[in-house]
Structures are given as C-alpha cells and as structure tokens.
ZAMARGU-4260 file (C-alpha; in steps of 0.2 Angstrom, whole numbers, plus 5000, padded with zeros to 4 digits):
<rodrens>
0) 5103/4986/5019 | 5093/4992/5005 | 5085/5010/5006 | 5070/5017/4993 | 5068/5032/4995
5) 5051/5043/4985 | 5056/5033/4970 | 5047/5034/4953 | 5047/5026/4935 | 5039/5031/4921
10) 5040/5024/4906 | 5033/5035/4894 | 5016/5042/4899 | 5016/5027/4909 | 5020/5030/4926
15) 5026/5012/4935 | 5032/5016/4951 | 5026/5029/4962 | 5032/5041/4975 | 5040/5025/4983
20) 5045/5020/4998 | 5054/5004/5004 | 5066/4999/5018 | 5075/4982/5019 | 5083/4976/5034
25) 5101/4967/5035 | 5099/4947/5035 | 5079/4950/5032 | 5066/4943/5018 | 5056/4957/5012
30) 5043/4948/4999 | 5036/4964/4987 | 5018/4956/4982 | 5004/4961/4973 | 4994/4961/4956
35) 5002/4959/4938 | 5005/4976/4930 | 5009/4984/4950 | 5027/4990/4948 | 5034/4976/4959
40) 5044/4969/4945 | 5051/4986/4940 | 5054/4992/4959 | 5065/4975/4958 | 5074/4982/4944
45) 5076/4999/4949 | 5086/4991/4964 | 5096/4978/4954 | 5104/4995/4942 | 5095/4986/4927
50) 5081/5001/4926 | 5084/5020/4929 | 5076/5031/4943 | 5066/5046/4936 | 5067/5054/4954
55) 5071/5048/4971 | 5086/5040/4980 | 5088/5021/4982 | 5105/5015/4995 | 5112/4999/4997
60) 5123/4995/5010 | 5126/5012/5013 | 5129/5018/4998 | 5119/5028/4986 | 5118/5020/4969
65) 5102/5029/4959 | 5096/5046/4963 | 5089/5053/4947 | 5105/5061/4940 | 5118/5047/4947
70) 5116/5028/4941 | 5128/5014/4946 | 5128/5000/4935 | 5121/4982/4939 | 5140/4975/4940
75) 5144/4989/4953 | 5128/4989/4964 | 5134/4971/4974 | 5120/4961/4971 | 5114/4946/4966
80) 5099/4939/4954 | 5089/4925/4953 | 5076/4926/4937 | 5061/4921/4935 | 5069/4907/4921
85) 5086/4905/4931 | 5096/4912/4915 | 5107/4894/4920 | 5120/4895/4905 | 5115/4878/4896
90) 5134/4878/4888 | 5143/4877/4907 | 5144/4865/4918 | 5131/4867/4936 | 5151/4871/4943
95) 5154/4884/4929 | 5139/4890/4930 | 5139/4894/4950 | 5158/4902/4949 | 5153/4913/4935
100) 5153/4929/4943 | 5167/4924/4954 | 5179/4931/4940 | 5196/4925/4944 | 5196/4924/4960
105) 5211/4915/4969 | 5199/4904/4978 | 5187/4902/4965 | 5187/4884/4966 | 5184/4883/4983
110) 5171/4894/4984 | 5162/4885/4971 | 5161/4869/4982 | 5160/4879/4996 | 5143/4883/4986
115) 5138/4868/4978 | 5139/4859/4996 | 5128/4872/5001 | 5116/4869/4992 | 5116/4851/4991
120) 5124/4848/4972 | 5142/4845/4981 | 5140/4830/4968 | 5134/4836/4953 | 5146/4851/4949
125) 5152/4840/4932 | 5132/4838/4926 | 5125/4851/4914 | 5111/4862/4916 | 5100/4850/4903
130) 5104/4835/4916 | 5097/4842/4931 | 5077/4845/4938 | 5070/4859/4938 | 5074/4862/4959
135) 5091/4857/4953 | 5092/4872/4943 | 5085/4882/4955 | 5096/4878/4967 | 5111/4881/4955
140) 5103/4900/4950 | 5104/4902/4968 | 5122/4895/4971 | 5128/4905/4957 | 5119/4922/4961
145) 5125/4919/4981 | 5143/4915/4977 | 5150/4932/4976 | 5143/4937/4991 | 5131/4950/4988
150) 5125/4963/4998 | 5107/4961/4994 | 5101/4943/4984 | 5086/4949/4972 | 5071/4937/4966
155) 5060/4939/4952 | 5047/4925/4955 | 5058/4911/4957 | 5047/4897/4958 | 5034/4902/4944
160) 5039/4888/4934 | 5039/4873/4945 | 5024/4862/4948 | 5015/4865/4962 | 5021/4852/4973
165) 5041/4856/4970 | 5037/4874/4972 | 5030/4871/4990 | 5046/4863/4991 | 5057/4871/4986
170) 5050/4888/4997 | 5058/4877/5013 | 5073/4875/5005 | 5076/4891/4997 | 5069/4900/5013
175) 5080/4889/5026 | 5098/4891/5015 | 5095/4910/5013 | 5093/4910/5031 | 5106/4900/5038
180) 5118/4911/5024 | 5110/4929/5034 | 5107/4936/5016 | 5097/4950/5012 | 5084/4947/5000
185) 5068/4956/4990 | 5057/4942/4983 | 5045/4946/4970 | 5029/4936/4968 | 5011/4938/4966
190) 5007/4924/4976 | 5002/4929/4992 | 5004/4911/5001 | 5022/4911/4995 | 5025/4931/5001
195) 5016/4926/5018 | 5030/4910/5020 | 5045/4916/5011 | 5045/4935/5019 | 5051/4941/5036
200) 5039/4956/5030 | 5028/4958/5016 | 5027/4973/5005 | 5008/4976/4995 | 5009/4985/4979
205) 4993/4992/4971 | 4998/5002/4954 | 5015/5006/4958 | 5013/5013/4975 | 5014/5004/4991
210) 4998/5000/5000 | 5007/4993/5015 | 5022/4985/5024 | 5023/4972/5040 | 5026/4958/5044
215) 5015/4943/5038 | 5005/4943/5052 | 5000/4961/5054 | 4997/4960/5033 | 4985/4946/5035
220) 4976/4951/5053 | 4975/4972/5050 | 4976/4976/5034 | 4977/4995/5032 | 4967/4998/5015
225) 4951/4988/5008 | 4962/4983/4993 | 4976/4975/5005 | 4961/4966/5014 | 4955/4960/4997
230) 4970/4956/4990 | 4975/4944/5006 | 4966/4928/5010 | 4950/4923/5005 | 4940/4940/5010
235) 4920/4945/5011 | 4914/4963/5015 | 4897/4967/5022 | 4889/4983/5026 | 4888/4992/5040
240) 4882/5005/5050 | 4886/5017/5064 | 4874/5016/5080 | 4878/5021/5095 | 4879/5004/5102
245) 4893/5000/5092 | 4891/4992/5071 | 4875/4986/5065 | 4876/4972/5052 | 4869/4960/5043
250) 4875/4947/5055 | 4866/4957/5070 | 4876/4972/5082 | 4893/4971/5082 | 4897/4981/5101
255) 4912/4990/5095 | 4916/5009/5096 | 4920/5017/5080 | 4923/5038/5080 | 4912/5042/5068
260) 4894/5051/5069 | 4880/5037/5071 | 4873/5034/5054 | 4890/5032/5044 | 4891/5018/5030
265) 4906/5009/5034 | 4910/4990/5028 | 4917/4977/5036 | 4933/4962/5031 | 4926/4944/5035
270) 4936/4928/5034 | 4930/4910/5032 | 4940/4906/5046 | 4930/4919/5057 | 4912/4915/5053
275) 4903/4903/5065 | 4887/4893/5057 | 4875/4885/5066 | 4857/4877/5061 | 4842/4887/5063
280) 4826/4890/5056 | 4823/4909/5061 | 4842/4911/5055 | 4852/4926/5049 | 4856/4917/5032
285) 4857/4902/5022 | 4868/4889/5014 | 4870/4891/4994 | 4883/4882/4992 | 4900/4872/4996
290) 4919/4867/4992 | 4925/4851/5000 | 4945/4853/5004 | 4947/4836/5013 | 4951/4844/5028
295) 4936/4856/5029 | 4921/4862/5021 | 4921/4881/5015 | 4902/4885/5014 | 4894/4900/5003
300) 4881/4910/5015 | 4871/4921/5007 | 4863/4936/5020 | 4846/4942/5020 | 4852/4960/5013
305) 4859/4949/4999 | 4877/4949/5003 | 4888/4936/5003 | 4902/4926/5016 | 4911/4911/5018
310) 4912/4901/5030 | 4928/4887/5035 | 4919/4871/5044 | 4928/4857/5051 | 4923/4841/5039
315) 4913/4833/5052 | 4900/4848/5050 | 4888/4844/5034 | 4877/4855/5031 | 4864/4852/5014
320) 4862/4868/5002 | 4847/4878/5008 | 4848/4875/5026 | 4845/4890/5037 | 4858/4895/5049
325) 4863/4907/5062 | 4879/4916/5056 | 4889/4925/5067 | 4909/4929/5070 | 4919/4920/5079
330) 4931/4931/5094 | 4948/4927/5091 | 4948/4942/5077 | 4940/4957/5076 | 4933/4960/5061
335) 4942/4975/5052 | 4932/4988/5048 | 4936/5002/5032 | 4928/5018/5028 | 4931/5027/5012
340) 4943/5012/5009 | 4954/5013/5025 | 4956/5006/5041 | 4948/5014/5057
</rodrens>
C-alpha cells in the first residue's frame, strides 16, 4: 500500500532521512521506532505530503506521489492523520469534528455515525472536545482521520499524552478497531513496548536510516545490528572469543561455530530472561544488586572480567547482594552474537 523507495531529507546541511527504504503492506501495522532526532517523524511526514523528498520515490496505493521533482499535496495523497496532540477542533462538536474531512458528502451524516458507533461515542456525537477524556479524544482523532477512508492511516505517537495506564489501554482499542476496519497504518513512536504490540512489523531507525525491518518477533529474538539489539529490550553485551571449540566467555564455552579465524574478538547480546543463576561459592559471578517487579526479581551480576548482566528470577528466588553464583544461559535462545557491530 505504501512504497519508499531510497528516500532522503535534508534540511539544510542537516541530512534527516537517508537512502531509505520502506515497504507497507495492505491491511498491515508497520510501527517505525527508534530514538528522538532518528528521522522517524520526518519519514512520517514525507509520506503524509506535508514534507518534500530531496530524492527518491514514495507510492501509495499504486500511485507515485513524491519523487524529488513531482509532489502531491497532503489533501490529494488519501490519507489520514492522527497527531501526537489529536488537533480535535475545540469549537466543533466530537460529530463535527469526526465528519470534517467528509466535505459534503451525500451521506455525511451517516457516515459520521457510522464512525462514532465504531468507536464507541455513538452517544456523544452532541458533547464537545473539552467534555470528553483524553481516550475519548483519541478515539475521536481516530474517527475523524478514519472517516474518509483513507488509503493509508498515519500516527505520530498517539498515545504520548496519556497516563500510563490509559495508554496501555488504549493500544487494545486502537490496535483492535484499526484491525477489524483492515486499515493501513505507519505508527510512529519511540516506545519500543508499544511498537512491539501495536505493529504487524516493526521498522528501527538509527540517524535516519533504517537499521532493520520484521516482524516483532524476529526484531526482539535476531536482531541484525548491535544498535537494534541495544535499542530492544533490556540488553547486556559480553566479550568474546573465537576457539576452535566454539565462543569463549566470561560465562564459560559457548559450543557454537562461528566463521571466523580462532582468536576473533566478537561480542555477545544477553537478556535477563536468558541468564540462569544458581548459588555457588567457586561461581562465575556475583550478585551486586536487585529490582523487585512484584512478579520477579531482576538481579545485577557482575563477571569476573568486570562485565555486567542481568538476570529475570521468578520472585520465589532470593538471593542477598554478594552472593556468589554460577551464571550461565538458559537454551531456549541462542545468544546473538555481532562482530564489527552486525550479526553473524
């Protein structure tokens, strides 16, 4: 539905975007994450008409609406926004407000309650903006921006001013009625819990190029980059080194084959969730510190080469600062490795 093609932005001698590339499926959630100051907000913008590509080609439905010498206009592109402060009219009605792009549309009326059902204000259509919560006003920014039926929906952090409990929320309902509509949607954010939820895939930026695209599972479980690994979950690195026998670290031998001559420094992407702990004396590391969740425990290990991991314990496991344990990795996931900052 939405094509980027080696697009760029520069803004003086400030380049933005780079050399990106970007592919949207139809009916899909494609959540662009990363940093503040990455070019996520800006690609959003290239897409939505309201920001001009320096080079490159971007296509929406099919049709080519920037490619460094054409531009269409926002109103012309078919598509719909939702910003990071709604932009609800505050002089409209929440009915007004949702059928403001529907011009004078024959059916305008219905579609607004068409809408408004949709969304579950089928009863506040009468109410202005100032009445309503602040998920109510999402959910009209939504309405409104969905009404017209837009090729591709657009989200510029849409849940940045909530608290955090309605913004967990309202990721349900938002994900579940964008959904059961089948819209296209790019959702910016630099929460990467929210990208993880809300996208069907999950694009990382890193200083306006992309780092890497997949689905939530392959972003969290093989990350391609140490900057993706960092940037996702809660991640340690520790040294290593190539034998013959496979990776030597600071937790012991890792028996895995790596192609590169014996020797190689290479490093290594733990998660708390894949380090094991167990009391010993003669251990591998020690405890420095802890974070009770309620749930858990997340223990700070430091190694005897001076690194440091984390560790994700199960509550009934107590463990006192100081204590010397034997740290090794759990199977489920291999740990990642990276040398000269990418995957192998």
């Amino acid at each position: 539905m939405v094509s980027c093609q080696n697009i760029s932005k520069s803004f003086g001698s400030v380049s933005v975007v780079q050399s990106l590339y970007l592919d949207v499926p139809e009916g899909k959630i494609v959540a662009l994450l990363g940093p503040s100051g990455c070019g996520k907000t800006t690609t959003l913008r290239l897409i939505a008409g309201l920001e001009r590509v320096d080079e490159g080609e971007i296509v929406i439905a099919g049709r080519v609406v920037a490619d460094g010498r054409n531009h269409v206009p926002i109103e012309k592109r078919r598509v719909g926004m939702v910003f990071q402060d709604y932009a609800i009219f505050p002089h409209l009605s929440v009915a007004h407000n949702v059928g403001f792009g529907l011009g004078r549309n024959g059916h305008k009326e219905e579609r607004v309650a068409e809408m408004l059902n949709f969304v579950g204000l089928g009863d506040l259509g009468e109410r202005m903006p100032h009445e309503l919560s602040g998920g109510q006003q999402q959910r009209v920014a939504l309405a409104r921006a969905i009404a017209p039926q837009p090729d591709v929906l657009l989200m510029d952090e849409p849940f940045s001013n909530l608290d955090a409990a309605l913004r967990q929320e309202m990721r349900y309902e938002v994900r579940d009625l964008l959904q059961k509509a089948g819209v296209t949607a790019v959702f910016v954010t630099h929460d990467q819990e929210e990208a993880l939820f809300m996208g069907d895939w999950v694009a990382v930026m890193n200083e306006g190029r992309m780092e890497q695209i997949g689905t939530p599972e392959q972003i969290f479980h093989h990350p391609q980059t140490r900057f993706v690994a960092d940037f996702i979950g809660q991640t340690d690195f520790v040294a290593g080194t190539v034998t013959a026998a496979g990776l030597q670290t600071p937790l012991g031998l890792i028996p895995r084959p790596v192609a590169l001559p014996e020797g190689t420094a290479v490093e290594l992407a733990l998660r708390a969730d894949d380090v094991t702990l167990a009391k010993d004396e003669q251990g591998n590391g020690r405890i420095i510190g802890r974070q009770f969740l309620g749930i858990a425990y997340v223990y700070r290990v430091g190694l005897a080469d001076g690194s440091i991991v984390h560790s994700w314990q199960p509550h009934g496991v107590q463990l006192a600062q100081g204590t010397a344990v034997r740290v090794g990795l759990a199977g489920e996931h291999p740990p990642v490795c990276f040398y000269n900052g990418r995957a192998i």
